[in-house]
C-alpha positions, 0 to 999 in steps of 0.5 A, spaced: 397 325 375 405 325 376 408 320 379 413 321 385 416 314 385 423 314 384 427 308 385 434 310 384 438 316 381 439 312 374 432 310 374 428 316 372 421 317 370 420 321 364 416 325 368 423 326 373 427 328 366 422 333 364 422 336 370 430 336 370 431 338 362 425 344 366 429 346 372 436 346 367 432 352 361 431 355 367 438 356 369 441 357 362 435 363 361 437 366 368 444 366 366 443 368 359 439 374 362 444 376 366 449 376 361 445 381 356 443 385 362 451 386 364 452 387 357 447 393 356 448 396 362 457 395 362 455 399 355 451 404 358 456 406 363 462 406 358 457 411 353 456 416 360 463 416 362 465 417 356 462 424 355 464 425 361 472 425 359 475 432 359 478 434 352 484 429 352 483 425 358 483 418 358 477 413 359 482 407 362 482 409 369 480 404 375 474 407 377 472 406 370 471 399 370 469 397 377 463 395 376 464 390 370 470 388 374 465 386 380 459 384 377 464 380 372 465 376 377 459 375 380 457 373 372 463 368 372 461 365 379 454 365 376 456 362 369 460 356 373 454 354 377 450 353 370 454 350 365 460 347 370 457 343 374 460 340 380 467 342 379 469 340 386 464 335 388 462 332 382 459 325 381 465 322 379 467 325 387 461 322 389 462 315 387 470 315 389 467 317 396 462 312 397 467 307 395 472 310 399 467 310 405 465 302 404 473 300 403 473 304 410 468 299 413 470 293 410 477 294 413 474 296 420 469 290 420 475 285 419 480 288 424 
């Protein structure tokens, strides 16, 4: 039986960190497959465009390199969501805003 009592966010059950390390290899397995996806696909559409080149005509064109560039960057915002965390509005954010917000009431209590 799992326990769903939580106390605070310091104070994990190891049920709680079990079911974090979980959901954190479900991230990192979806990105990996989307990784390996892009690059089996990018490499499909170079070998096809490729054979379709005229004697003499170049492979670097734009048309050429709009799906990776598209999909590269949906890859990208993908790979910051897992391995970045909360850049913006990380912890360390969270912590500087409570303590900004509790001086703010401090203040406003006394005036």
């Amino acid at each position: 039986m799992r326990s769903t009592y939580k106390m605070d966010s310091d104070s994990h059950q190891p049920e709680d960190k079990y079911a974090v390390a979980r959901r954190r290899v479900k991230k990192l397995k979806g990105f990996y497959t989307h990784l390996m996806i892009y690059v089996v696909v990018n490499i499909l559409i170079f070998f096809l465009n490729s054979n379709d080149l005229a004697p003499e005509e170049s492979y670097f064109k734009i048309e050429n390199f709009f799906t990776a560039f598209f999909w590269g960057i949906g890859l990208l915002v993908h790979g910051v969501s897992v391995f970045g965390g909360n850049i913006f509005f990380g912890k360390k954010w969270e912590e500087k805003k409570i303590k900004e917000l509790m001086e703010k009431e401090k203040k406003e209590k006394w005036e």
